[in-house]
C-alpha positions as CSV (number, residue, x, y, z in Angstrom):
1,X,-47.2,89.2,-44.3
2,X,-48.4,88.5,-41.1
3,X,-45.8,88.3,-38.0
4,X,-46.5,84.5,-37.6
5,X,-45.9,83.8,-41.1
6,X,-42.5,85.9,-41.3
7,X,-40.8,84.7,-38.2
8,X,-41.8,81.1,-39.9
9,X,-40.2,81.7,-43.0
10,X,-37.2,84.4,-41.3
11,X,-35.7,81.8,-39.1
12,X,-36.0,78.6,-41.9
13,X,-33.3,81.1,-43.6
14,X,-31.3,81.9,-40.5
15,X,-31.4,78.1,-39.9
16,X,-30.1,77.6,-43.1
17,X,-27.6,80.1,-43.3
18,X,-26.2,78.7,-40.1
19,X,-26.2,75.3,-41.2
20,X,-24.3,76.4,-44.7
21,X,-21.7,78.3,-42.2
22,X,-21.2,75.0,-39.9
23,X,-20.9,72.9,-42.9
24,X,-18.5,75.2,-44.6
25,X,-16.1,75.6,-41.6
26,X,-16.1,71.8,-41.2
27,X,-15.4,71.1,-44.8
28,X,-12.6,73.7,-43.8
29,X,-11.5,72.2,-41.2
30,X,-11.1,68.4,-42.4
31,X,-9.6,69.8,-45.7
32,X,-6.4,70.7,-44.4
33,X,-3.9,68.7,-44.8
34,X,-3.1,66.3,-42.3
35,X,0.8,66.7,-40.9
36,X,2.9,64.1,-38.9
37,X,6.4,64.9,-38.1
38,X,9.6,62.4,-37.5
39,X,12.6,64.0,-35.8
40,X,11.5,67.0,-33.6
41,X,14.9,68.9,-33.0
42,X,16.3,72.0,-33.8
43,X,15.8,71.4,-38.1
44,X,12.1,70.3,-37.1
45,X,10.6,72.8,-35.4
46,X,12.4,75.6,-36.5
47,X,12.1,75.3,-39.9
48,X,8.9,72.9,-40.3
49,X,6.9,73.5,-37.0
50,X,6.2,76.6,-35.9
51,X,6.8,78.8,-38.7
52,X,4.3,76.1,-41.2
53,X,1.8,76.5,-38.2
54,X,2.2,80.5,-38.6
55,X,2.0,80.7,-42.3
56,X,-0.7,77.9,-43.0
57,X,-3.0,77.5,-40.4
58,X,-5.9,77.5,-42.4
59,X,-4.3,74.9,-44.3
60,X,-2.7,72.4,-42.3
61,X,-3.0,70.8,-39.2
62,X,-0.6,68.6,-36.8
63,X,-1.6,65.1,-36.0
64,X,1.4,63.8,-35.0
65,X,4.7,64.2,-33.3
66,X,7.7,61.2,-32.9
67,X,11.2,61.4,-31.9
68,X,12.9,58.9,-30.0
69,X,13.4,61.1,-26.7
70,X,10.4,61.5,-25.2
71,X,11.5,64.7,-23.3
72,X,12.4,66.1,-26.5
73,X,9.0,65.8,-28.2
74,X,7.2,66.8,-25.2
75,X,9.2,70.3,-25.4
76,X,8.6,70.2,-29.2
77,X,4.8,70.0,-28.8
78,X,4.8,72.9,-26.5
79,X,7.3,75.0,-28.9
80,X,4.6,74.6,-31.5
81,X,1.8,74.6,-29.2
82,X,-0.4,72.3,-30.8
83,X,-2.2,69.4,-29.0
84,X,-1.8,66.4,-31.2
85,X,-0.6,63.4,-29.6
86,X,2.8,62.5,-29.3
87,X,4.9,59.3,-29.6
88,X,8.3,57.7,-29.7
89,X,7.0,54.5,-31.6
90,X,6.8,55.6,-35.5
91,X,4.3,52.7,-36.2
92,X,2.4,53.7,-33.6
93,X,2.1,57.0,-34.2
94,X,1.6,56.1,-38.1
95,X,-1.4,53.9,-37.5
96,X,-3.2,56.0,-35.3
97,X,-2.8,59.2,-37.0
98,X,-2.3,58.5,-40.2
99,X,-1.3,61.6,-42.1
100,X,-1.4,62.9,-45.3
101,X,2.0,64.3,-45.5
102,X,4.6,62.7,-43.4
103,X,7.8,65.2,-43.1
104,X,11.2,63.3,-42.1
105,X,13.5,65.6,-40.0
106,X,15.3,63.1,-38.4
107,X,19.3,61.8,-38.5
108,X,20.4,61.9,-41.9
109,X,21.0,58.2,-41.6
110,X,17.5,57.5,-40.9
111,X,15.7,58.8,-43.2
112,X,14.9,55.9,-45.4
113,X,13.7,54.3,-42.5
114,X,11.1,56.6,-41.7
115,X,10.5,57.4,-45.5
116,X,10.1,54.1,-46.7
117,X,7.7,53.1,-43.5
118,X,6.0,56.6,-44.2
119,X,4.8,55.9,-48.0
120,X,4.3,52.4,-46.8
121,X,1.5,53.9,-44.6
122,X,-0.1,55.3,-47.0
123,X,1.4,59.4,-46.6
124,X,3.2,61.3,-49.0
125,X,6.8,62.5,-47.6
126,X,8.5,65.7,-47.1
127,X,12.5,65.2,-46.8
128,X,14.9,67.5,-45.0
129,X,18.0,67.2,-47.1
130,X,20.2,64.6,-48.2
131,X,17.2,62.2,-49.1
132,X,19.4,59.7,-47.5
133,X,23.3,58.7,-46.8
134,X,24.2,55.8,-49.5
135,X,23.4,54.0,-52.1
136,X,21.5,51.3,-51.3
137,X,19.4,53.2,-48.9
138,X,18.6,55.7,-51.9
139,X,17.9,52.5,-54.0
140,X,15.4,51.4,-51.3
141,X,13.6,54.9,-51.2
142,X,13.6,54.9,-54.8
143,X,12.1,51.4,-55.0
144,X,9.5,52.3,-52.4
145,X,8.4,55.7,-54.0
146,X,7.6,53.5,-57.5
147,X,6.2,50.7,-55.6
148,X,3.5,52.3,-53.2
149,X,2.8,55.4,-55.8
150,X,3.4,58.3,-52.9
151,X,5.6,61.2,-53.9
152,X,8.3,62.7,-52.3
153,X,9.6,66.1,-52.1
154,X,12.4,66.8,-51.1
155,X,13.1,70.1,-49.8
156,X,16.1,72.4,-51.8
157,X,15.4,76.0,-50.0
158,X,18.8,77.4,-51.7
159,X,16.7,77.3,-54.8
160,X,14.4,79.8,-53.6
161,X,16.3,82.3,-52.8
162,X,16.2,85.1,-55.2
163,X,20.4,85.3,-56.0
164,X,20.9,82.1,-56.8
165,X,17.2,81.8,-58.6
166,X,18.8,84.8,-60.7
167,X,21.5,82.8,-61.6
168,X,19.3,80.4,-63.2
169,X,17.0,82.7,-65.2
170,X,20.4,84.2,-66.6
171,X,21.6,80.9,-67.9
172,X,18.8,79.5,-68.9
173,X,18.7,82.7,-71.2
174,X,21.5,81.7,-73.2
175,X,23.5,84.8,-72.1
176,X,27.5,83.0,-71.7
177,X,26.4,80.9,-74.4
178,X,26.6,76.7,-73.6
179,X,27.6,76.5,-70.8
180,X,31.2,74.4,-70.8
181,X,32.3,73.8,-67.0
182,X,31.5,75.5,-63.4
183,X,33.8,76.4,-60.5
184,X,32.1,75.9,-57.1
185,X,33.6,76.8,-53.8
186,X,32.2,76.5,-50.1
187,X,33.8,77.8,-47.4
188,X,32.2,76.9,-43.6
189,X,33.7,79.3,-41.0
190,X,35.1,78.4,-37.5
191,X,31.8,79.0,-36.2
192,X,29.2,77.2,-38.4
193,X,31.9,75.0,-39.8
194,X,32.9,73.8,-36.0
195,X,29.4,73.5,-35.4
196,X,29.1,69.9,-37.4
197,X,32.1,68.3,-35.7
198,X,30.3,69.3,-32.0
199,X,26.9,67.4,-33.3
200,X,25.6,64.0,-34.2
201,X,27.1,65.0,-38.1
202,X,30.7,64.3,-37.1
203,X,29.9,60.3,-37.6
204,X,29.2,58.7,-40.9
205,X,27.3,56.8,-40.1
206,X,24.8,59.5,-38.8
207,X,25.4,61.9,-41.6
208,X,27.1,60.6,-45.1
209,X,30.0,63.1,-44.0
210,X,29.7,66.9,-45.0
211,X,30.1,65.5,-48.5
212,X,26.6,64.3,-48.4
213,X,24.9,66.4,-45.2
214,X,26.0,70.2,-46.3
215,X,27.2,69.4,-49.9
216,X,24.2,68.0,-51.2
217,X,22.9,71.4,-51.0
218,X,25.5,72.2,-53.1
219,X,25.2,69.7,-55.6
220,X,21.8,70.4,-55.9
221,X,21.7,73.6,-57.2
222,X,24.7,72.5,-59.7
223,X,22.1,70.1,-61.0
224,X,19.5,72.7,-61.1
225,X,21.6,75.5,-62.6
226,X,23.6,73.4,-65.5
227,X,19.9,71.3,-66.0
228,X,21.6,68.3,-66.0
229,X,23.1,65.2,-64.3
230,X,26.3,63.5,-62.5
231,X,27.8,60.9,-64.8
232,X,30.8,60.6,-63.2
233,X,32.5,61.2,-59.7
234,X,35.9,61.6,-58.4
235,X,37.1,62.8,-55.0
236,X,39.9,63.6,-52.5
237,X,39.1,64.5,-48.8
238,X,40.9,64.3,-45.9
239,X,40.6,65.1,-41.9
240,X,43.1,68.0,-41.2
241,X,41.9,70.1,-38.7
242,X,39.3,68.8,-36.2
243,X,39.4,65.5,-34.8
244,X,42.5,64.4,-33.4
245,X,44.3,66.8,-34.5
246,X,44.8,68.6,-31.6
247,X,46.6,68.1,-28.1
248,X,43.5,68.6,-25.9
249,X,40.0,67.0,-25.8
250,X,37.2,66.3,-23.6
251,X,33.6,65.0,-24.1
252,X,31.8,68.5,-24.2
253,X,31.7,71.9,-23.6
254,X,30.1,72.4,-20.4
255,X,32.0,70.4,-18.1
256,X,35.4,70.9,-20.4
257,X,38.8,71.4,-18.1
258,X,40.2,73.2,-21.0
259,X,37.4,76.3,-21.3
260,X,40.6,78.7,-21.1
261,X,42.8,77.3,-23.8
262,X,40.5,75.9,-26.4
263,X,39.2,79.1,-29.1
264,X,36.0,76.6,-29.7
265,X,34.4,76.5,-26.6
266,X,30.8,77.1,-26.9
267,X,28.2,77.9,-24.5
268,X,25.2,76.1,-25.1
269,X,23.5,77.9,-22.0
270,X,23.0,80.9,-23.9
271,X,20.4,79.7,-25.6
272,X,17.4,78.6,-24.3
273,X,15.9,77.0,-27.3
274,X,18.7,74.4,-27.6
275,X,18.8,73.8,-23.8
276,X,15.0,73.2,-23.8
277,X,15.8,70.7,-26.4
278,X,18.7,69.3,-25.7
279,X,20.0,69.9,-22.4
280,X,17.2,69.2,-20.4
281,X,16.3,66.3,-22.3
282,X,20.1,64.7,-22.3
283,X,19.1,62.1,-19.4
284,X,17.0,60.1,-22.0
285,X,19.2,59.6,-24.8
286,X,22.5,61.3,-23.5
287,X,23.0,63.5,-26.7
288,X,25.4,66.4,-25.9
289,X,24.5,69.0,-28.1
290,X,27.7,70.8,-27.6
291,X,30.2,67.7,-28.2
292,X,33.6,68.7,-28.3
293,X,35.0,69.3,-31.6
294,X,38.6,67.5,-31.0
295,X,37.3,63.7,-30.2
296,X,39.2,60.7,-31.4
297,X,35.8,59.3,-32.6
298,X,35.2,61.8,-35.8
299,X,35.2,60.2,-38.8
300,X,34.5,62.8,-41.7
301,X,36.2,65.3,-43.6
302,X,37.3,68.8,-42.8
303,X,38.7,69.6,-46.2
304,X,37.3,68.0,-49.9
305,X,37.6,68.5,-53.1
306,X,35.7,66.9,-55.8
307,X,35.9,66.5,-59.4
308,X,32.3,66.0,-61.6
309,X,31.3,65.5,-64.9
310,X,27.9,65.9,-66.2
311,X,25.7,63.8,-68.9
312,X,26.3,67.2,-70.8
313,X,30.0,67.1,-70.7
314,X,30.0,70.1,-68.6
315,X,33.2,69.5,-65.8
316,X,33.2,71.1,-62.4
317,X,35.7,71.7,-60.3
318,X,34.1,71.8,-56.3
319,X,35.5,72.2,-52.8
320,X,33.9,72.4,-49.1
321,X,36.0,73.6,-46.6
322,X,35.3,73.8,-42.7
323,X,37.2,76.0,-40.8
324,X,38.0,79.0,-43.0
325,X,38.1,82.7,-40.9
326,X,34.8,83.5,-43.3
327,X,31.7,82.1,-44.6
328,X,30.4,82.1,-48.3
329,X,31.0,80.6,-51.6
330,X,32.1,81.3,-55.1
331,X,30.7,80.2,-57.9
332,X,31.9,80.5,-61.9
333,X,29.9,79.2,-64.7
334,X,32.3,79.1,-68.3
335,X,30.5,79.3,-71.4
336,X,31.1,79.7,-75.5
337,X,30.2,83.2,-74.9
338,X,31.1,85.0,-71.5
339,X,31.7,84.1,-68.0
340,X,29.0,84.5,-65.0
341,X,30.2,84.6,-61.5
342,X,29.2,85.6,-58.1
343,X,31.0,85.6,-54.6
344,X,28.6,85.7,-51.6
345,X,29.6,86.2,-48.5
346,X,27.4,85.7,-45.7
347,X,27.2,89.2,-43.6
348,X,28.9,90.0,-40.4
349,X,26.1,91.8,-38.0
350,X,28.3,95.3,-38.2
351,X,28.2,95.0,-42.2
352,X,25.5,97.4,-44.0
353,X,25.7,95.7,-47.1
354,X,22.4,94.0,-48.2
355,X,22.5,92.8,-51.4
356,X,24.4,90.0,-53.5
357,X,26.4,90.6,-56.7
358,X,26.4,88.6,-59.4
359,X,29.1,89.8,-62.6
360,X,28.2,88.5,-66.4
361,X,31.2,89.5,-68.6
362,X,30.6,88.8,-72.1
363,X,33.0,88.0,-74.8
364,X,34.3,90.9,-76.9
365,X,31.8,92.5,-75.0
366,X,31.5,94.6,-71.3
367,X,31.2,93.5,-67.9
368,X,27.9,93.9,-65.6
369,X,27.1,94.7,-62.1
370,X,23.8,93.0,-61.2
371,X,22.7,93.2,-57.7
372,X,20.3,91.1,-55.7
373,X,18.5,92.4,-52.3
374,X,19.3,89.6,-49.7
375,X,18.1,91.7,-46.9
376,X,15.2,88.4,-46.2
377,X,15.4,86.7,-43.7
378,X,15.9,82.6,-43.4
379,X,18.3,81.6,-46.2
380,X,17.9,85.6,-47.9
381,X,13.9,84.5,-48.0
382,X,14.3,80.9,-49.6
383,X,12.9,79.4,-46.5
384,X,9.2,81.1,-47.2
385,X,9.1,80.6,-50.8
386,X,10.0,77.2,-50.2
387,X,7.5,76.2,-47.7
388,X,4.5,78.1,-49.9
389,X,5.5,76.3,-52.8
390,X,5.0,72.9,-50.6
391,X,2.0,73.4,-48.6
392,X,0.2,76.4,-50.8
393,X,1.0,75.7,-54.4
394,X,-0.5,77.6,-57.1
395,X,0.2,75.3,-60.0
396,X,2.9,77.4,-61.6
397,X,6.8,76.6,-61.6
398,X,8.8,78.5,-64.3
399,X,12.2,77.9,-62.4
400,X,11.5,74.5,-62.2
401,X,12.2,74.5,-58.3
402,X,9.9,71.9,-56.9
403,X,12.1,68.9,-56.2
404,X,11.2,65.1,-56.2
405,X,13.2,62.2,-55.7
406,X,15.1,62.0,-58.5
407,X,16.4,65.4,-57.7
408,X,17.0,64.0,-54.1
409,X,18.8,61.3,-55.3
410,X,21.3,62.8,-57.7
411,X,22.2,65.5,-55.1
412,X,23.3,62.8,-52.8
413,X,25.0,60.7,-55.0
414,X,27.3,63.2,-55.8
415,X,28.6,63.5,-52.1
416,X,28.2,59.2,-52.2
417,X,30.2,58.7,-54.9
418,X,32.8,61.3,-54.0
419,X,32.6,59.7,-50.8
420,X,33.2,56.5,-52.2
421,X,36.0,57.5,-54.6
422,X,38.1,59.1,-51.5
423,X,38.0,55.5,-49.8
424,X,39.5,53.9,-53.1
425,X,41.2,56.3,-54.8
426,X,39.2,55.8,-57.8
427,X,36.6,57.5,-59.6
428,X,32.9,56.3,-59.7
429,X,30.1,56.3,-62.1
430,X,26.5,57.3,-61.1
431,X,25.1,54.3,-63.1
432,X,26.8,51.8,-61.2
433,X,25.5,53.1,-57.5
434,X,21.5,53.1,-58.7
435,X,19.2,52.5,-60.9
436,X,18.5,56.2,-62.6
437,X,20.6,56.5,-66.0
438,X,22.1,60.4,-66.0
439,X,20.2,62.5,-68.4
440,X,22.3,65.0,-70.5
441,X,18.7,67.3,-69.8
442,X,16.4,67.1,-66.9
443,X,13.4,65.6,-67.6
């Protein structure tokens, strides 16, 4: 071959080599999935900004940013350090970008604003928990989801994390036998418990009350565990503690009078993150971050207790409370064959201890020891296994921890109904808030 003739022929294959490369990293590129966030606070960008951007970047990219303050979604865009475009109007923002995946981070209260515009606009939704904060909000979510043909997911981390996933696998294996009733107990310490009645969660309005913000959580994974539904609510709750329940108040921490007396002052100025947020950022829609815990205006519950009964006939016996001295939960499950149980309490930074213990005591039979690691990090690694499972599936889910709407939906009910059952004394059936009839087994 002369040298005429190969350079000919060489750089026709160079050229299209090259071409196959640009073509391949362009499908790349427009192949990710297109992400729009609502509500870029603390939840937002800690949990679906900048670590999605760190563990997907070759699969997603952010088109999108909206929250009301304009400061705060300013600082959010630098915290991720993208360079989509940012907005406070969510139509705006919708019809421009339009997204694929639309994820709803915003005031509990909201959300069925932004979820049913969201599906509406043609993008499929990813929900912070609780879906939503009553009834006929989660009725209109509902409706939307069947009427547009977008899916939701809403997004259960506690399932992910290996304990409580153990949990599962062992009753789902028989081992207590059928399972007859649960005990369930949650207990907030003075810290993290205190930290709800300083925020925009200590209203209703904004939050459903812990019964609906926190608890759904809660509920969830009863639903998940037992594999079945709520049929039937009943409640007490009262305010005790916070609120105005104490001699002293003021409007927050930082300029408080009362810094010496009061045990819960906080000092938002040592940390950066939530002053870059918040604090810089209060001139535009004068949200104080560190609210005092003691004002007059605080309309949930400190202390609850709640009563459930499943389509299975399974009874539980649940309780939040938000100022113990410790933070953790216990959880029983009773069965025709042996008791399972675990007490998990969260770990002091001086404590060595890095795994979780979950006993299985048998009828006529011995009692076991089974220890889970929970030395990973963001919720003992549920965080990570949840966000793969939502942005990098691989088709398989054999603890059935994906979560959709109807899993949204009953989670929140519970803490609706229970909410609704404290306000009239009596108890409240699942069937008559929505639509969805209880199944005795998940679908």
């Amino acid at each position: 071959m002369d040298r005429k003739t190969f350079v000919k022929q060489t750089s026709g294959a160079m050229a299209g080599v090259l071409l196959a490369d640009s073509l391949l990293a362009h499908s790349r590129f427009y192949n990710k999935q297109r992400i729009a966030m609502v509500g870029t606070g603390h939840r937002g960008t800690s949990m679906w900004g900048i670590p999605v951007l760190e563990e997907f970047k070759d699969k997603v990219e952010f088109v999108g940013l909206c929250d009301i303050n304009p400061g705060r979604v300013e600082t959010a865009k630098k915290m991720l350090k993208v360079t989509c475009p940012v907005f406070t109007d969510f139509d705006k923002m919708m019809k421009e970008v339009k997204p694929d995946r639309l994820i709803v981070t915003t005031v509990d209260g909201t959300h069925n604003q932004f979820t049913v515009k969201g599906m509406e606009y043609g993008a499929d939704i990813i929900s912070e928990k609780p879906m939503t904060t009553d009834e006929f909000k989660c009725q209109e979510i509902l409706d939307a989801e069947q009427r547009t043909g977008k899916k939701i997911t809403v997004t259960f981390n506690y399932r992910y994390s290996p304990h409580r996933q153990k949990l599962y696998e062992l009753l789902r294996s028989g081992v207590i036998g059928t399972i007859t009733s649960a005990d369930f107990h949650w207990y907030l310490d003075i810290h993290h418990g205190a930290d709800y009645f300083r925020r925009w969660h200590r209203l209703r309005k904004n939050s459903g009350s812990l019964l609906v913000h926190k608890a759904s959580h809660h509920f969830d994974l009863l639903n998940w565990w037992l594999d079945s539904e709520p049929e039937e609510v009943f409640g007490y709750g009262a305010l005790d503690f916070y609120g105005r329940n104490n001699s002293f108040r003021h409007t927050d921490c930082r300029s408080c009078p009362y810094t010496k007396e009061c045990k819960f002052y906080w000092d938002i100025t040592k940390d950066q993150r939530l002053v870059d947020l918040y604090v810089k950022n209060y001139e535009y829609d004068h949200y104080l971050r560190d609210g005092c815990v003691w004002k007059e205006d605080i309309d949930i519950f400190d202390k609850m207790a709640v009563q459930i009964k499943y389509a299975n006939k399974v009874q539980v016996s649940y309780s939040l409370f938000a100022y113990s001295p410790y933070e953790g939960y216990r959880i029983a499950f009773n069965g025709t064959k042996g008791r399972l149980e675990a007490w998990i309490k969260e770990m002091e930074p001086w404590e060595e201890d890095h795994f979780d213990e979950i006993q299985l005591t048998t009828s006529f039979g011995k009692r076991e020891i089974i220890r889970i690691d929970n030395s990973e990090a963001g919720h003992g690694g549920g965080d990570v296994r949840l966000r793969k499972h939502v942005f990098d599936p691989d088709g398989n889910d054999p603890w059935k921890q994906a979560a959709g709407s109807r899993d949204g939906a009953m989670s929140c009910l519970i803490g609706i109904a229970a909410r609704n059952s404290i306000d009239t004394g009596k108890p409240v059936r699942i069937e008559n808030l929505v639509s969805l009839k209880p199944q005795a087994k998940k679908a």
